[in-house]
C-alpha positions as CSV (number, residue, x, y, z in Angstrom):
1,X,-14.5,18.7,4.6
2,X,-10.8,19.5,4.3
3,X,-9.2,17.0,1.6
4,X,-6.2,14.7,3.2
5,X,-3.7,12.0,1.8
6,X,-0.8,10.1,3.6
7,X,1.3,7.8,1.9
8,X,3.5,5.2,2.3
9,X,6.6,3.7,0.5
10,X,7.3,0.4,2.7
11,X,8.9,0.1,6.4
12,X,12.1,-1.8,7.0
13,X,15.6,-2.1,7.7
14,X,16.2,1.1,4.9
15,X,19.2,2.1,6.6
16,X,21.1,-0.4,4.8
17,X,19.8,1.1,1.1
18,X,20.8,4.6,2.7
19,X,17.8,6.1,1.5
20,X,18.8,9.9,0.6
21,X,17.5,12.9,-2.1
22,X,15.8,10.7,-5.3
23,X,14.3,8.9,-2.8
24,X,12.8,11.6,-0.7
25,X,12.1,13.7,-4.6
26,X,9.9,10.0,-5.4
27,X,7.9,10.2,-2.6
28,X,7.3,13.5,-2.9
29,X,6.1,13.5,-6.2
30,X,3.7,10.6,-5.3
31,X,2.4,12.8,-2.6
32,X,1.6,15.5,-5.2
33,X,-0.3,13.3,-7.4
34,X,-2.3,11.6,-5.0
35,X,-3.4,15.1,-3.7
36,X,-3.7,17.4,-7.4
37,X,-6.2,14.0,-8.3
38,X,-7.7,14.3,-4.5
39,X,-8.6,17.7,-5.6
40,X,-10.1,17.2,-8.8
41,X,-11.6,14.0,-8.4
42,X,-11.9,12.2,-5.0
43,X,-10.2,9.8,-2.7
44,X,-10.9,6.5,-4.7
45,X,-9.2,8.9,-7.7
46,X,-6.4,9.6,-5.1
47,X,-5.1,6.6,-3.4
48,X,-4.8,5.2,-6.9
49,X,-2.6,8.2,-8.3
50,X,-0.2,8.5,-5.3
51,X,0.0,4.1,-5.8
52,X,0.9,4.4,-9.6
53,X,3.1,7.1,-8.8
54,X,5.3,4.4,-6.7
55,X,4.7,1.6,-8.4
56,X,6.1,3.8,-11.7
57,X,9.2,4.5,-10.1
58,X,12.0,1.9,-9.3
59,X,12.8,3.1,-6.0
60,X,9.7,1.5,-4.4
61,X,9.0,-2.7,-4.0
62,X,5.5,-1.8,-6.6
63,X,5.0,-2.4,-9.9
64,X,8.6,-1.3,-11.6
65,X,11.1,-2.4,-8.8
66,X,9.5,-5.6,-7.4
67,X,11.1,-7.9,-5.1
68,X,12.3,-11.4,-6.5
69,X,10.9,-14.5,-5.1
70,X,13.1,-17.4,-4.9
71,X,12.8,-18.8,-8.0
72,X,14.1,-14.7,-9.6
73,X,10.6,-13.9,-10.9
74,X,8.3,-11.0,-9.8
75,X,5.2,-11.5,-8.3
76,X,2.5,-8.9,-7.5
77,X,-0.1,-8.0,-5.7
78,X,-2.4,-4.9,-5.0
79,X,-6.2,-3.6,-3.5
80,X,-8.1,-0.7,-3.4
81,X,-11.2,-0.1,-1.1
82,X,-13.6,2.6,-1.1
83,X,-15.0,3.6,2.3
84,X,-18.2,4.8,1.6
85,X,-19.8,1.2,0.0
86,X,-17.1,-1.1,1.3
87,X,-16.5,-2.0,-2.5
88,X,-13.1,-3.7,-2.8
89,X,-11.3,-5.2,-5.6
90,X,-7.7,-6.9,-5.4
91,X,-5.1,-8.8,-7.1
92,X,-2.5,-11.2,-6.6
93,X,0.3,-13.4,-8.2
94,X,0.5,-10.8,-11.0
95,X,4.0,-10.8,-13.0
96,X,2.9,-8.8,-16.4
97,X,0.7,-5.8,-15.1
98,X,2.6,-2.6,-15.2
99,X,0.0,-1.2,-12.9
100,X,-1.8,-3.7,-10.6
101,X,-3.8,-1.4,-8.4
102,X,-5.3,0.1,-11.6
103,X,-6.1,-4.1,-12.2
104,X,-7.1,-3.8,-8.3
105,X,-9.7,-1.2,-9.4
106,X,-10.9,-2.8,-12.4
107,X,-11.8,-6.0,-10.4
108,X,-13.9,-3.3,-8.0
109,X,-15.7,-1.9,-10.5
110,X,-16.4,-4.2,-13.7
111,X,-16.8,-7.3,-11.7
112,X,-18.7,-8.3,-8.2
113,X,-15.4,-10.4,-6.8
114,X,-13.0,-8.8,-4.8
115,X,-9.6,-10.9,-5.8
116,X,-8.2,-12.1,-9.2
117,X,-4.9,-14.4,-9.1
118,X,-2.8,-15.2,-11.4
119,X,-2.6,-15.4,-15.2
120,X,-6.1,-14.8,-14.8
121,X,-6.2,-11.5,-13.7
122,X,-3.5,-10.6,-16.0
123,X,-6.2,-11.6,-19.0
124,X,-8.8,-9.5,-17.1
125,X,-6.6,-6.9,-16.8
126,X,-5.9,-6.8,-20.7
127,X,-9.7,-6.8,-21.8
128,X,-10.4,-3.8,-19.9
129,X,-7.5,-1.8,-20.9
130,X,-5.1,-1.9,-18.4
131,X,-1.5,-1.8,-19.6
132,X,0.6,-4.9,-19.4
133,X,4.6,-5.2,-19.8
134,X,7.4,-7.6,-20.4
135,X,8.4,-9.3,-17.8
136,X,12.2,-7.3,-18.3
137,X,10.2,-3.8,-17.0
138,X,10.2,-5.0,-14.1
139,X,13.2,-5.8,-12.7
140,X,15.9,-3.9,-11.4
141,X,19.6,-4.5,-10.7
142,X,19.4,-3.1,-7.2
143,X,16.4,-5.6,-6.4
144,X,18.8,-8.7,-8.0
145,X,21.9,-7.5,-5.9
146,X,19.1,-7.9,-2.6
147,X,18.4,-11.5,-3.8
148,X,22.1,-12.3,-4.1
149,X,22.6,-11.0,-0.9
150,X,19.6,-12.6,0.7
151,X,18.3,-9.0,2.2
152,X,14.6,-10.5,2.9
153,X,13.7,-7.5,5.2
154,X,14.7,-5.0,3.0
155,X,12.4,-3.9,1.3
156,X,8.5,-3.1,1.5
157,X,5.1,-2.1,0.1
158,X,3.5,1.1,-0.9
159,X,0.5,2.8,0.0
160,X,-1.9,5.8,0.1
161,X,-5.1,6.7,2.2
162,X,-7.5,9.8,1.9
163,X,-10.1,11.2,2.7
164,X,-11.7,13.9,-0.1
165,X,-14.1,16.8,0.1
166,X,-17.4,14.9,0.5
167,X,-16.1,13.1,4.0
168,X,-15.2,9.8,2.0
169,X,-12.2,7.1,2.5
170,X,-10.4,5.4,0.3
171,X,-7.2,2.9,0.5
172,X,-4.9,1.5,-1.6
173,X,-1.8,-1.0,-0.8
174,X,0.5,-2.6,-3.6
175,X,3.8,-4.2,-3.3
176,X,6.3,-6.6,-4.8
177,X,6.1,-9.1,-1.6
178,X,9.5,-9.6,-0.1
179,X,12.8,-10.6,-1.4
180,X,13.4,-14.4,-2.0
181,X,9.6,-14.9,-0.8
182,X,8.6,-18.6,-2.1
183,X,7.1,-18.3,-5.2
184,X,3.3,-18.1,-4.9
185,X,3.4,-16.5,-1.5
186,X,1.0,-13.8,-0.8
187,X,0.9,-11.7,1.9
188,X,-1.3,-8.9,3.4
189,X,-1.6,-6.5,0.9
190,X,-4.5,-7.9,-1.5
191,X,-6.1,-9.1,1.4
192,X,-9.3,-6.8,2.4
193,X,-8.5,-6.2,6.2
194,X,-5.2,-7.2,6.3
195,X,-3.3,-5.1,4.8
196,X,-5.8,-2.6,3.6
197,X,-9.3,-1.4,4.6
198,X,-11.5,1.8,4.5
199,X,-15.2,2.4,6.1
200,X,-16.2,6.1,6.2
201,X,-17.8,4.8,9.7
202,X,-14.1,4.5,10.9
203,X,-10.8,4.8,8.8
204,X,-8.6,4.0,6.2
205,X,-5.7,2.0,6.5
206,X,-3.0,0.7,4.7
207,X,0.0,-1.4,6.0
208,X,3.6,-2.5,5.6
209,X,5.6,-4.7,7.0
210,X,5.8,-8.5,7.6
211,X,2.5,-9.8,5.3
212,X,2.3,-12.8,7.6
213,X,1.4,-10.7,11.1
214,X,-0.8,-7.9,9.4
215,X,-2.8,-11.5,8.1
216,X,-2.8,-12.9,11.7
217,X,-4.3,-9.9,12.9
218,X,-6.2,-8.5,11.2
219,X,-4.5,-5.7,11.0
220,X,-6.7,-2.8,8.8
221,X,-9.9,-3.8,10.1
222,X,-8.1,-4.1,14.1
223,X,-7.6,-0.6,13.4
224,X,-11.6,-0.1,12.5
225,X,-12.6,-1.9,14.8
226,X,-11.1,-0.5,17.7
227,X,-12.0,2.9,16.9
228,X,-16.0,1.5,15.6
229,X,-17.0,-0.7,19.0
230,X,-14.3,0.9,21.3
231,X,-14.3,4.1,20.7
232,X,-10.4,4.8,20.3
233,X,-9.1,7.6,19.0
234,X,-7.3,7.0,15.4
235,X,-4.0,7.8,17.0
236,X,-4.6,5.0,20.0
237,X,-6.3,2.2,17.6
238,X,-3.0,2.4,15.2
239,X,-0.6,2.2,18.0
240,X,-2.8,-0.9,19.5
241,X,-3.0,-2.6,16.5
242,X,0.6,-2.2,15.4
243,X,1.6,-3.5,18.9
244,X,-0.1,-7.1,18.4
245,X,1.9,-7.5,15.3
246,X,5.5,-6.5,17.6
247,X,3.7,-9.4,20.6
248,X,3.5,-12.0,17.2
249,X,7.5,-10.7,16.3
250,X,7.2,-8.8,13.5
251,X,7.7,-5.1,12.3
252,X,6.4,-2.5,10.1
253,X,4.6,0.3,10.0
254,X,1.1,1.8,8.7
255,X,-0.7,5.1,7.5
256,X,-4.3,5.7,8.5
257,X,-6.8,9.1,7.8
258,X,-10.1,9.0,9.9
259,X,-13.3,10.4,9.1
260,X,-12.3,13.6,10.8
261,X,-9.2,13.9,8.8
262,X,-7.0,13.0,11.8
263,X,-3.5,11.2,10.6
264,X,-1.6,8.5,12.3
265,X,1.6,6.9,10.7
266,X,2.9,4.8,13.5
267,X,6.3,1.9,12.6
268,X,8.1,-0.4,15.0
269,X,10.5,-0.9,12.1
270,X,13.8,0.8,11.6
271,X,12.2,3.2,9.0
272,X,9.5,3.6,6.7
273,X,8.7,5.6,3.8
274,X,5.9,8.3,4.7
275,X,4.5,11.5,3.6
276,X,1.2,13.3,4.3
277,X,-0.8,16.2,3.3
278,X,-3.2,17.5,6.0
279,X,-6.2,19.2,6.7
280,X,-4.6,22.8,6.7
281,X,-2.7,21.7,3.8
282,X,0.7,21.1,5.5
283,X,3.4,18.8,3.8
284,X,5.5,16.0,5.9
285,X,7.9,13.7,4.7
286,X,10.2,11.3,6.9
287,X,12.0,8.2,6.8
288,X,13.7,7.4,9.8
């Protein structure tokens, strides 16, 4: 099997952050670390490196460059999934982990939940090694001018699905939420079929857009589905599912692999983020 990764670095109205060369140079270099750890380790290994990769660098609503809530404090939330057991771990309403789907994978692999919350997770986080920060990394001045100016649809989530050399999936979704979000909201992205899902029967999926819709329906595990008991093709499950979130209102976008290596990454939004790697080893990056 021919190793592949897609990523994603949130959907939205982007024209307004005229999105140029650094960010274009971050995404790239997210795609190259998801895909130098998708050929030495696996996808689990890969979908993780591509999500630290955005959630280290400020241009992306991850980790370093979240969103503020309403109340001007940063709150995050992240999930990981591995296709071949359907072993998922999440968390959510995190303000002090540098790195929250490396907190994500902790909770998949030291514990048998699947979601942490809180200040909680944050201590669970710390006794198995994974790095917290002050409260100051996270912030940035361009995400404080968006809560001044109230620019709620700005800004998105990050994501990376892939499928390694042994024919398995993974996914991985983290994100900041959305700017002036009430605090406590959480949307799609921890949320195991929502916002992120992977079965080596099917898919893997990993979403952005408005949290609320991709909750509604189910979005990930629509896509799954449809391709599992209807037999669509990756290409006509993705646009499916990402038109019942336009019938509910809402935009975004997603990324998907299948088990054949196939690569969908559909948006109704103005833009989105997105970058892929396939099976013959091709680069693509986009925006608009």
């Amino acid at each position: 099997m021919k190793p592949v990764i897609a990523i994603h670095g949130g959907a939205g109205v982007l024209r307004a952050d005229k999105p140029g060369a650094a960010e274009r140079r971050a995404l790239a270099r997210a795609l190259d670390a998801g895909y130098e750890a998708l050929g030495a380790a696996n996808a689990l290994a890969a979908v993780a490196a591509a999500v630290v990769a955005m959630e280290d660098d400020p241009h992306f609503n991850a980790g370093r460059g979240s969103c503020y809530n309403a109340q001007g404090e940063i709150e995050m939330d992240a999930s990981i999934m591995d296709g071949a057991t359907l072993r998922a771990g999440a968390v959510a309403a995190v303000r002090l982990i540098r790195n929250p789907v490396l907190a994500a994978r902790a909770v998949m692999d030291r514990t048998h939940h699947v979601l942490l919350v809180g200040a909680s997770a944050e201590r669970f986080a710390r006794k198995h090694g994974v790095k917290l920060e002050p409260a100051s990394y996270f912030g940035t001045e361009r995400r404080l001018r968006a809560l001044r100016r109230k620019q709620e649809r700005y800004h998105g989530t990050v994501g990376a699905v892939a499928l390694d050399r042994d024919g398995n999936l993974a996914a991985a979704t983290s994100t900041g939420g959305y700017t002036a979000k009430m605090a406590g909201r959480i949307g799609d992205s921890p949320l195991i079929g929502a916002g992120n899902y992977a079965d080596n029967r099917a898919c893997a999926v990993s979403g952005t857009g408005l949290g609320e819709a991709f909750i509604r329906t189910a979005l990930a595990h629509d896509v799954a589905a449809r391709m599992r008991y209807g037999g669509a093709t990756l290409a006509a499950a993705t646009r499916a599912a990402l038109a019942a979130i336009a019938e509910l209102g809402a935009d975004g976008g997603l990324i998907a692999v299948d088990r054949r290596g196939n690569v969908a990454m559909p948006f109704n939004s103005q833009g989105m983020y997105r970058a892929a790697i396939d099976r013959a080893g091709r680069k693509r990056l986009a925006i608009f």
